[in-house]
MIDO-219127 format. One record per residue: x, z, y of N, C-alpha, C in turn; residue in three letters. Coordinates in steps of 0.1 Angstrom, whole numbers. Each point is the difference from the previous one (the first is absolute). Layout:
N
{{X,Z,Y},{X,Z,Y},{X,Z,Y},'Ala'}
...
% end
This chain:
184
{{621,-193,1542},{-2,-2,-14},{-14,-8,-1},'Unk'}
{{2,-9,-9},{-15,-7,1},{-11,8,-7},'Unk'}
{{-10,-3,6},{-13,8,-7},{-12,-6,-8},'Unk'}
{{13,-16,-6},{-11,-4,-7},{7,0,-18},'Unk'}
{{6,11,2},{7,2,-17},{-7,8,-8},'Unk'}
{{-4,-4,-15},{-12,8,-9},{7,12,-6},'Unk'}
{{12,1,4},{0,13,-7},{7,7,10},'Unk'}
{{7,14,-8},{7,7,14},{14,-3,3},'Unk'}
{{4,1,8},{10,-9,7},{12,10,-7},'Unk'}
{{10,-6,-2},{13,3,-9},{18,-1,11},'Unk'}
{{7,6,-8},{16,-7,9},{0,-16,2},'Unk'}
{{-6,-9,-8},{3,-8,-2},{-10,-8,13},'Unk'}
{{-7,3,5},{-6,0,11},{3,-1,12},'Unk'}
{{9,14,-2},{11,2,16},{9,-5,1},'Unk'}
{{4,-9,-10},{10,-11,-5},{-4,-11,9},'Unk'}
{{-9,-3,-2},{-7,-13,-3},{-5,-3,18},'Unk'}
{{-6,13,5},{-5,2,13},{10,-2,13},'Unk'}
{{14,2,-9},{11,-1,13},{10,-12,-3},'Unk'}
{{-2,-8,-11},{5,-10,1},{-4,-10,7},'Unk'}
{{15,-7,7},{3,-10,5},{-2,-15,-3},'Unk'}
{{2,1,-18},{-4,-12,-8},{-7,5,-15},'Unk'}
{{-11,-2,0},{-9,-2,-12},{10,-1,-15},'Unk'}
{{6,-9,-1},{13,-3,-12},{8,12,3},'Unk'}
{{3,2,7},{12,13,2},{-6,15,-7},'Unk'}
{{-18,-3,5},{1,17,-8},{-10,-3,-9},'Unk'}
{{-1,-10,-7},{-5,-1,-15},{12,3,-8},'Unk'}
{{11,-9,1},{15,7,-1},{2,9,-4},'Unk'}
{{-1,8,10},{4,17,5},{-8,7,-11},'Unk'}
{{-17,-4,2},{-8,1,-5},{2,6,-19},'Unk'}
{{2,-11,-5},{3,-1,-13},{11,3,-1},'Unk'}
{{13,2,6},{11,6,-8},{-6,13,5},'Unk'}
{{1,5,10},{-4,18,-2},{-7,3,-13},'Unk'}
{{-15,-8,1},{-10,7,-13},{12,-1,-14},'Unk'}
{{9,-12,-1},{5,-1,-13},{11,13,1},'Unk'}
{{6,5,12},{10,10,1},{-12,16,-3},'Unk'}
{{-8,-2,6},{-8,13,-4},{-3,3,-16},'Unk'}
{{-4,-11,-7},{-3,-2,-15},{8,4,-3},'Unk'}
{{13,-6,2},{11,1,-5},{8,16,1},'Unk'}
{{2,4,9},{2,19,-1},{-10,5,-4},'Unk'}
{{-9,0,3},{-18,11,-8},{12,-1,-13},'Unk'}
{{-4,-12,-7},{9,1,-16},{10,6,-2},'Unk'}
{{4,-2,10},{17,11,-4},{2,12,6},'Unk'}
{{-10,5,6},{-2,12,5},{-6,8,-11},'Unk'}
{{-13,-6,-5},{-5,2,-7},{7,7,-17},'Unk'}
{{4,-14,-2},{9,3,-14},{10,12,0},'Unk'}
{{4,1,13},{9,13,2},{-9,12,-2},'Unk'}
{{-12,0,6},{-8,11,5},{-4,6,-18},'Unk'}
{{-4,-13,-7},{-4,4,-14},{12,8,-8},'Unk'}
{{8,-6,-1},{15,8,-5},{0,17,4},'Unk'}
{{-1,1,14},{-1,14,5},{-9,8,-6},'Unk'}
{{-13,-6,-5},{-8,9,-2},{0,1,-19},'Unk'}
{{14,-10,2},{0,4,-15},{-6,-8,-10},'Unk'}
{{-3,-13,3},{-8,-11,-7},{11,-10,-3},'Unk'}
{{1,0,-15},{13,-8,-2},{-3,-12,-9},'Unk'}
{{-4,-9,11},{-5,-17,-1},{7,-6,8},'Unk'}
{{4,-11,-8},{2,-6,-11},{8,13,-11},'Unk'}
{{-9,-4,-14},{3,15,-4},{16,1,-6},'Unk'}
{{15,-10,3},{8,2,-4},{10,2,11},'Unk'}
{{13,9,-2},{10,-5,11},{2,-17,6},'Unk'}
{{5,-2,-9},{2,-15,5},{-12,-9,8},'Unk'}
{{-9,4,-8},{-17,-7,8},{1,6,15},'Unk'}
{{2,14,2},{-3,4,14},{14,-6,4},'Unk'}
{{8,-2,0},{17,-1,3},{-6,-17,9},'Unk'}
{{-6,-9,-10},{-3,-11,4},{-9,-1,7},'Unk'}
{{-10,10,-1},{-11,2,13},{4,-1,13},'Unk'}
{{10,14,-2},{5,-2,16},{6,-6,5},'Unk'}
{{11,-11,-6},{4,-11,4},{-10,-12,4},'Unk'}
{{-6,0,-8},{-10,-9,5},{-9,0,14},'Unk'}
{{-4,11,0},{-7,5,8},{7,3,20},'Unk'}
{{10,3,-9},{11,1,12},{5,-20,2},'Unk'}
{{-6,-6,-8},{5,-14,-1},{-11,-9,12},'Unk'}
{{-7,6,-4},{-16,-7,10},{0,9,7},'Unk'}
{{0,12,11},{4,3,11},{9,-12,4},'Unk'}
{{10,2,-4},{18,-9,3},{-6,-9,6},'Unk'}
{{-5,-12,-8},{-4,-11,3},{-9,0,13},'Unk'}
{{-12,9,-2},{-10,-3,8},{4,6,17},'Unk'}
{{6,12,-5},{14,-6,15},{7,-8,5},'Unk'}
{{5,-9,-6},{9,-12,2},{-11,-8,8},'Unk'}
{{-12,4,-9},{-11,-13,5},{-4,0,18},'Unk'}
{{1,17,-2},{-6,5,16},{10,-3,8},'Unk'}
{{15,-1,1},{3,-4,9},{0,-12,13},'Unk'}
{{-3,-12,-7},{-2,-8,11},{-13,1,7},'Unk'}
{{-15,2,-11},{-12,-5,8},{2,15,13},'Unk'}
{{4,15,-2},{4,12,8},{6,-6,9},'Unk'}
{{12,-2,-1},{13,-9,15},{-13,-7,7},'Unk'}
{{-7,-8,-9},{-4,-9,13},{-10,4,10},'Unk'}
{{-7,9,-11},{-15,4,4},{3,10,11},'Unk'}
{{16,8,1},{4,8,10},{2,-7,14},'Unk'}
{{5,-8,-3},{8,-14,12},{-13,-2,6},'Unk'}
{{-9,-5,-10},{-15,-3,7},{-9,9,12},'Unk'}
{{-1,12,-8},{-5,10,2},{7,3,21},'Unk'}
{{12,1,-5},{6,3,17},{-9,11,7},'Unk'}
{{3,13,-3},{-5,10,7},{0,0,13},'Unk'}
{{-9,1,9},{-1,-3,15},{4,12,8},'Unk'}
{{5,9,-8},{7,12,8},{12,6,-12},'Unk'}
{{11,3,6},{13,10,-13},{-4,13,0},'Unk'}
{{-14,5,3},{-1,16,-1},{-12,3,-14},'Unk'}
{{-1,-12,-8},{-10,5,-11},{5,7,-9},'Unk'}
{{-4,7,-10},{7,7,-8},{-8,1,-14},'Unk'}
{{11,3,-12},{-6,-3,-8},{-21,10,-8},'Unk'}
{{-3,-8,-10},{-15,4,1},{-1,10,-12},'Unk'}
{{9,2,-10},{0,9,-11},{12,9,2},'Unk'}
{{0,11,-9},{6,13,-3},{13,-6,-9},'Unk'}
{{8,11,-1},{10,-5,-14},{-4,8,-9},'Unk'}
{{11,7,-12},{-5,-3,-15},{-5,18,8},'Unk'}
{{-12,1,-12},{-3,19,-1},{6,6,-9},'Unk'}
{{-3,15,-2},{9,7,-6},{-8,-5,-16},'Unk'}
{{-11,-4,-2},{0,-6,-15},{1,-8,-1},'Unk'}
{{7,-6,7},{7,-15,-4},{16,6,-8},'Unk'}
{{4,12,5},{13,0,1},{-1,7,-15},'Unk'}
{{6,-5,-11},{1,3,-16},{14,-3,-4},'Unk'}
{{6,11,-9},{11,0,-8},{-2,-12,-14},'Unk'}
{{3,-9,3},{-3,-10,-12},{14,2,-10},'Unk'}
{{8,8,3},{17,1,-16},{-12,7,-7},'Unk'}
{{-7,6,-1},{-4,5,-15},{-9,-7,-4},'Unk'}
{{-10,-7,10},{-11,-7,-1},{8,-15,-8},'Unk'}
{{9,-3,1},{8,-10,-3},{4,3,-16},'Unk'}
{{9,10,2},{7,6,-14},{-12,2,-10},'Unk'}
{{-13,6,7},{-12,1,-15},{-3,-9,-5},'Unk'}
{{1,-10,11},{-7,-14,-3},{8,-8,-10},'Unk'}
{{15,3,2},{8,-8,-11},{2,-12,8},'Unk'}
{{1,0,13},{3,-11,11},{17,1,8},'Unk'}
{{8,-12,-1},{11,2,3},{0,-5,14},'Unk'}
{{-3,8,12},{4,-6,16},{3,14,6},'Unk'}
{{4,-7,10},{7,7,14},{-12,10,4},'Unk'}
{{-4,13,-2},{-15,5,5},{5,-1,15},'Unk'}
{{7,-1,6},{4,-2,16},{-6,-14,5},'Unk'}
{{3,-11,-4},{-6,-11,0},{-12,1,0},'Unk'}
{{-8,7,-12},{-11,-1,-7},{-8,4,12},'Unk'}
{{6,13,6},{-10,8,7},{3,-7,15},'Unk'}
{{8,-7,2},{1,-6,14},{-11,-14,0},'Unk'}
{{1,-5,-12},{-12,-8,0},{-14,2,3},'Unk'}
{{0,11,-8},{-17,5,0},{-2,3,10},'Unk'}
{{13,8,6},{-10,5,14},{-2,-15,12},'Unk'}
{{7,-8,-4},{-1,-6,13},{-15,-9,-6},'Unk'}
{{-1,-2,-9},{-11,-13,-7},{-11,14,1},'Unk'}
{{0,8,1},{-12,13,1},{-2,-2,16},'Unk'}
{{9,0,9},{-6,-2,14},{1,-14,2},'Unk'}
{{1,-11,-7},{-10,-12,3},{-9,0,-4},'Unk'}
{{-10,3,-12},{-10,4,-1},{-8,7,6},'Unk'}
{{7,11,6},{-10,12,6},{0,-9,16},'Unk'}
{{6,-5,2},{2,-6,14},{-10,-10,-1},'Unk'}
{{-1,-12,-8},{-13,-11,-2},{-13,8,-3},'Unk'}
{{-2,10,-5},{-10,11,1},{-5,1,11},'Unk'}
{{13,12,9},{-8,1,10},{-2,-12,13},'Unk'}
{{2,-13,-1},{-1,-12,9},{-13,1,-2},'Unk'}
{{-3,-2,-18},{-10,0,0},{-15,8,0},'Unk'}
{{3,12,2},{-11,14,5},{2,-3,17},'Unk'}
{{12,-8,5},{-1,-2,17},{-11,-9,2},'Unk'}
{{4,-12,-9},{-13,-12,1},{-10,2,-4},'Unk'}
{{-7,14,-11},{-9,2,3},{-10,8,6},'Unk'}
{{8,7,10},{-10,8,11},{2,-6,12},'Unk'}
{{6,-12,0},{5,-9,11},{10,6,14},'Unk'}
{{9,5,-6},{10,8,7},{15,-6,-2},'Unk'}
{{0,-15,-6},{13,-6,-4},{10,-2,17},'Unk'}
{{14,3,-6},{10,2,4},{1,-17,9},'Unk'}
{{3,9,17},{1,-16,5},{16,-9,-4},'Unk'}
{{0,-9,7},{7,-13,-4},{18,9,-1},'Unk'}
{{-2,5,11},{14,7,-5},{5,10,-6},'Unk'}
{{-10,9,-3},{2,8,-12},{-3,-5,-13},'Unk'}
{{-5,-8,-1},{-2,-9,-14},{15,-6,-4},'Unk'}
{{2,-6,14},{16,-2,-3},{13,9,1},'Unk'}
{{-4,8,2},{14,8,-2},{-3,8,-15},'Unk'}
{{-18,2,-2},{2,7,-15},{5,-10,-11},'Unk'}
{{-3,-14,2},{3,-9,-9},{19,-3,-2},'Unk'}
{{4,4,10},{14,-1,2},{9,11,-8},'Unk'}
{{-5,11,2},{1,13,-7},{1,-4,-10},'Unk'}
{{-16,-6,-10},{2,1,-11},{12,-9,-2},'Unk'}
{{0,-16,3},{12,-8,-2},{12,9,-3},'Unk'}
{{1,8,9},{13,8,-4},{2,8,-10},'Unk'}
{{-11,4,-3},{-6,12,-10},{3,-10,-14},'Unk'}
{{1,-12,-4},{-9,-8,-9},{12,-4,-2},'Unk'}
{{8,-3,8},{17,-4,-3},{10,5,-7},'Unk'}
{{-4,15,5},{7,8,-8},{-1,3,-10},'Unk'}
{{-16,0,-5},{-7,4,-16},{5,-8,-5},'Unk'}
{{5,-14,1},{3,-18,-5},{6,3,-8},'Unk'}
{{11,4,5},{15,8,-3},{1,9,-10},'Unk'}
{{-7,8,-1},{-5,8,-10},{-11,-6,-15},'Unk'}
{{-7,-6,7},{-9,-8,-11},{10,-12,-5},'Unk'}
{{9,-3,4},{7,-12,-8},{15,6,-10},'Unk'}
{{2,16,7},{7,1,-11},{-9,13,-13},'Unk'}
{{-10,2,2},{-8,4,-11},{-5,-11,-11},'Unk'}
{{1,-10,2},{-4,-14,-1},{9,-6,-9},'Unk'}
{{15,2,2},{6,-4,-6},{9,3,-11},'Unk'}
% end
């Protein structure tokens, strides 16, 4: 990791430190951050609902929230797929025994969203709803902890970088699926 960077070193670092091509993980770079923005919001807007905060203050306003919200996840997935393919191809783990670098979802990740749905005056799938969150909750908590790796300088080598990044690909595929028919 270089040690001439002014602040503290971030995921976006361990990105950056194992790529193959500069263009490849500016890429990678900016669609992740726009994929992280993008669930925080829709994690978020769920999390408010739960606790009972009913903004936008009408059915329909929240109805459209979550489509929306589930609309920019959508997209900003779509976006990750190619600069990820390549930045994986690039990457080429120098051993098949790395393994991935984050946890899957915890037990407070795991929430009954049918009532949290039905208070809200929100018409979706809570099966969907809650297969999303959890998976957009461990890409978050997963770019977290890259980033508490990069900063006590204990980031994951070249092949466990790649196989957690693969993980998520799979992880992120599935939420798609789910975020495109909340969406719709």
């Amino acid at each position: 990791m270089s040690t001439l960077r002014a602040r503290e070193p971030g995921w976006a670092d361990v990105i950056e430190d194992n790529a193959a091509d500069w263009s490849t993980s500016r890429r990678l770079i900016g669609q992740l951050g726009a994929c992280e923005a993008a669930a925080l919001a829709f994690c978020r807007l769920l999390e408010r609902w739960a606790r009972g905060d009913a903004a936008p203050s009408t059915p329909g306003g929240r109805q459209a929230a979550l489509r929306h919200a589930a609309d920019r996840v959508e997209t900003a997935l779509v976006g990750l797929e190619r600069p990820l393919d390549r930045y994986l191809l690039e990457l080429e783990a120098d051993r098949a025994e790395g393994r991935s670098w984050y946890g899957g979802p915890g037990a407070g990740e795991v929430i009954e969203w049918g009532p949290v749905l039905k208070r809200a005056g929100v018409q979706a799938e809570p099966i969907r709803v809650a297969q999303a969150y959890l998976e957009l909750a461990v890409l978050v908590r997963a770019l977290e902890g890259l980033a508490d790796m990069a900063r006590i300088q204990a980031a994951p080598d070249r092949s466990s970088l790649w196989a957690g990044l693969f993980d998520l690909r799979e992880n992120l595929e599935r939420a798609g699926e789910d975020l495109r028919a909340l969406a719709a």
